[in-house]
N, C-alpha and C positions, 0 to 999 in steps of 0.2 A: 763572443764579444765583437766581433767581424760584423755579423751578419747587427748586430745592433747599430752599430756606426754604420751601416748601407741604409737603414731604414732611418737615420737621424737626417742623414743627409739629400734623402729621398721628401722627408716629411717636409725638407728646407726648402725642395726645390719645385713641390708644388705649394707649398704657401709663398716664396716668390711668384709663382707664374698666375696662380690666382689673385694674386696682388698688382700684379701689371696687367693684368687681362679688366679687372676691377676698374681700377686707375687709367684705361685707357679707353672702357665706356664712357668714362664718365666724364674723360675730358672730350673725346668726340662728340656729346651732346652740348658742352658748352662752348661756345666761342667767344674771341672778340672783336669790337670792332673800332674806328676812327671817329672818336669826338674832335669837334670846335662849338667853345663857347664863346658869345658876348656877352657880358653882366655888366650892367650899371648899375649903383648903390647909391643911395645917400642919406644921412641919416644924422641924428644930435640925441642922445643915447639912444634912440629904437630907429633901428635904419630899414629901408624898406627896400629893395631889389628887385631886379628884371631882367630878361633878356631874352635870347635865342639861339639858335645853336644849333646844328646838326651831325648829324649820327649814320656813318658809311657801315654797314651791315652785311654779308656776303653781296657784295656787287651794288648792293641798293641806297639812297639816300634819302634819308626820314629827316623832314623838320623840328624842330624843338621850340618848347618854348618855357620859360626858364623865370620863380618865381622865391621869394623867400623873404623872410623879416628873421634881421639880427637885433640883437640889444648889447648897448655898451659903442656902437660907432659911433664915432666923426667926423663928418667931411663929405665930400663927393669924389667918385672913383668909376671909372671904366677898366674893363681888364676882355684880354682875350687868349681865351684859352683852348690849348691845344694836346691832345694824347689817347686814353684809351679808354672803351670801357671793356671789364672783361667778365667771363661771367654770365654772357648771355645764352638764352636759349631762344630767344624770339625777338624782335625788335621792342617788343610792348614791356620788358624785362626792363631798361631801362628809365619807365617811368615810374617814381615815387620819390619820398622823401631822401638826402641823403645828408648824413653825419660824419664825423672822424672814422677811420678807419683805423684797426690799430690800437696801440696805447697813446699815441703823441697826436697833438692837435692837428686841425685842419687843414693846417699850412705849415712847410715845412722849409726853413730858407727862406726868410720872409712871405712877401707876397709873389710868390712866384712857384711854387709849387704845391699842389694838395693830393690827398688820397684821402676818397670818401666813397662811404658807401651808402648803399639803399638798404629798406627790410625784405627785399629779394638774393639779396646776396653780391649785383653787381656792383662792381667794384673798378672808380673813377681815380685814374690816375694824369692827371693834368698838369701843363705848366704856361707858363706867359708873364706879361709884362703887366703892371698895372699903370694905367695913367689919371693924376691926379692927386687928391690928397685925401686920404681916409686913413684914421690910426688904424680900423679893424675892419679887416674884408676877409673877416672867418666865411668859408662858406657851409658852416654845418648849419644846417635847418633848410638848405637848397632843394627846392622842391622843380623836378622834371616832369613837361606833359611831352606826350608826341600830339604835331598838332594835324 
């Protein structure tokens, strides 16, 4: 019975170590880095968007530039935002379309904070002020280039 409980607990403690050796490749490959956006919106239910924005990468800084159509806005709106992305393997990771991240929408606390993601897996955590008047400044369908 002895020698079975040394081997239960042997079996435990190379599937931890293999699970943190796993989990530790594989966040070594991915990092993150320091977004700022500016987006301007405006729109009478199909809103049209734009901006720019940059993206701090180990040491480096890559321009952006920042493109999207909502449906269902009102108004005209400027907002600038500021936080992460994570997620990366490369700087070019950050470019594609990005949605809700999650279960809950695009914004969370009015207009001031979002989490979105790409179909690369990065993962945009932002927040800021918005100036202006716009009922809907969802940024899901927010499309990222490097320029």
């Amino acid at each position: 019975m002895l020698s079975f409980i040394r081997a239960i607990k042997f079996a435990a403690i190379v599937g931890v170590a293999a699970a943190t050796l796993a989990a530790g490749s594989t966040a070594s490959r991915a990092e993150s880095g320091a977004v700022r956006l500016h987006i301007v919106k405006a729109g009478l239910i199909v809103g049209v968007g734009g901006g720019s924005g940059t993206l701090v990468f180990k040491g480096r800084s890559y321009r952006l530039s920042l493109g999207g159509i909502g449906v269902g806005s009102l108004g005209v709106a400027a907002v600038d935002l500021v936080g992460t992305a994570s997620h990366l393997r490369h700087p070019g990771d950050i470019a594609g379309t990005y949605g809700a991240a999650g279960a809950g929408g695009a914004f969370v606390a009015g207009a001031q904070v979002a989490r979105l993601q790409n179909e690369k897996g990065v993962v945009l955590e932002v927040h800021g002020v918005q100036v202006g008047f716009q009922i809907s400044l969802g940024l899901a369908g927010l499309t990222i280039a490097l320029r």
